[in-house]
Every structure is written in structure tokens, then in C-alpha cells.
C-alpha positions as a Markdown table, in Angstrom:
| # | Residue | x | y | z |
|---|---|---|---|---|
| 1 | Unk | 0.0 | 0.0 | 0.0 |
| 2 | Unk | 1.6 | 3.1 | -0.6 |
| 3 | Unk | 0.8 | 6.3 | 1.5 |
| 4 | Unk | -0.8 | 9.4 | 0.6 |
| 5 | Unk | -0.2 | 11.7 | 3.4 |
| 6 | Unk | -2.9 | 14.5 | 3.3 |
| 7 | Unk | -3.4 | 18.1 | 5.1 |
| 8 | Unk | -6.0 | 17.8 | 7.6 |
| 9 | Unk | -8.7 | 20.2 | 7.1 |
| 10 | Unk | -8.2 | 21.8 | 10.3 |
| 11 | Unk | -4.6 | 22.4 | 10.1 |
| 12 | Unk | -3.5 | 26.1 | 10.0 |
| 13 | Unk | -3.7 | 28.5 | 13.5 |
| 14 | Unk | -1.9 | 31.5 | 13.5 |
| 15 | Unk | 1.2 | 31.6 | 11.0 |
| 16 | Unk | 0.3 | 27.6 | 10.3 |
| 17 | Unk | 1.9 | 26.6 | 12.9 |
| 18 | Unk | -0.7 | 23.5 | 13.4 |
| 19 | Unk | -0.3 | 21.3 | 10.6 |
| 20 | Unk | -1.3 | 17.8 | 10.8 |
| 21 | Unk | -1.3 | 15.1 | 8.0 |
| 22 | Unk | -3.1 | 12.1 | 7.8 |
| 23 | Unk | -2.6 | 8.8 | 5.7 |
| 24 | Unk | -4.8 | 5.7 | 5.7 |
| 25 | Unk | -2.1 | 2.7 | 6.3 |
| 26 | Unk | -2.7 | -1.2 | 6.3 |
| 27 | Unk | -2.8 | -0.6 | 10.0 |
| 28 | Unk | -4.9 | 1.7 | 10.4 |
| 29 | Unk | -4.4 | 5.8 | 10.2 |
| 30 | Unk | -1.0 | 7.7 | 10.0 |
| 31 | Unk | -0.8 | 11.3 | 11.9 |
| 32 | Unk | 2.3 | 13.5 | 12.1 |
| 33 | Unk | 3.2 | 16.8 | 11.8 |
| 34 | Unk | 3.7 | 18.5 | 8.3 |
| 35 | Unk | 6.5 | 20.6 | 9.0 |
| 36 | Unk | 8.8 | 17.9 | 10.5 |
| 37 | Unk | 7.5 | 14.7 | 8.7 |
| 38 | Unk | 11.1 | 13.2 | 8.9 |
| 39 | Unk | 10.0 | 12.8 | 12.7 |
| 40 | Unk | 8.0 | 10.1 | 12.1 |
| 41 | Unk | 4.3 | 9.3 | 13.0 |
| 42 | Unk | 1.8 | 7.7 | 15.0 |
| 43 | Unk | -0.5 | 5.4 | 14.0 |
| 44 | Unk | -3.9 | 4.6 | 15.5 |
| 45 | Unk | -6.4 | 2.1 | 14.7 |
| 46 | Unk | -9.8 | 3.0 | 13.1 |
| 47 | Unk | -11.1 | 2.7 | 16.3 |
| 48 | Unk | -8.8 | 5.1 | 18.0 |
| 49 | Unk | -8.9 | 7.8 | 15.8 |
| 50 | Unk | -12.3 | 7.8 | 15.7 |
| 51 | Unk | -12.1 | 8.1 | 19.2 |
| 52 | Unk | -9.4 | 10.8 | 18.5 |
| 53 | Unk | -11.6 | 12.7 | 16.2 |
| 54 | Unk | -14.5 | 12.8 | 18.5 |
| 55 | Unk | -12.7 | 13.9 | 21.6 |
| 56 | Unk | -11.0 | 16.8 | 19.6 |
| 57 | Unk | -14.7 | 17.9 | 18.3 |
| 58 | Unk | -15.8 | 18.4 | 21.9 |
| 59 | Unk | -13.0 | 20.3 | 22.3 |
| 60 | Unk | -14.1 | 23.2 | 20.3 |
| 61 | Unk | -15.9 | 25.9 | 20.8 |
């Protein structure tokens, strides 16, 4: 499988300076950061970042 990282739509902040990218990988869904992605990334199950994804909604305002 080869990975397409993509933007999150809710990256940006002031100056960018949140930039997240996600890629769908055979185990699951990649997240790192798009200004350093030679860090590396973490990867979460569908389950998790679902979980993930909720929490962060209830978050905002």
C-alpha cells in the first residue's frame, strides 16, 4: 500500500503553525506533523482515531 499523506482540514492557526497530516495505512491511520514529517508518525487504529476525532470535536468551541 503506498501512502498518501494529506493536510487535515483543520490544520492552520496562526502563522500555520498547526499542521497535521493524515494517511490511511494497512494498519490503520497515520498522523504526524507536516513541518517535520522526517520525525515520524503515529499510528492509530480506526477505532482510535475515531475516538481521536470525537474527543478533539468536543473540544471546540
Amino acid at each position: 500500500m503506498t501512502e498518501r499523506w494529506r493536510k487535515s482540514t483543520h490544520s492552520g492557526g496562526v502563522d500555520d503553525q498547526h499542521c497535521v497530516e493524515l494517511a490511511r495505512l494497512e494498519q490503520g491511520v497515520g498522523v504526524r506533523d507536516s513541518k517535520h514529517p522526517e520525525t515520524g508518525h503515529i499510528t492509530l487504529t480506526s477505532m482510535e482515531f475515531s475516538a481521536l476525532v470525537s474527543w478533539i470535536r468536543r473540544q471546540e468551541p
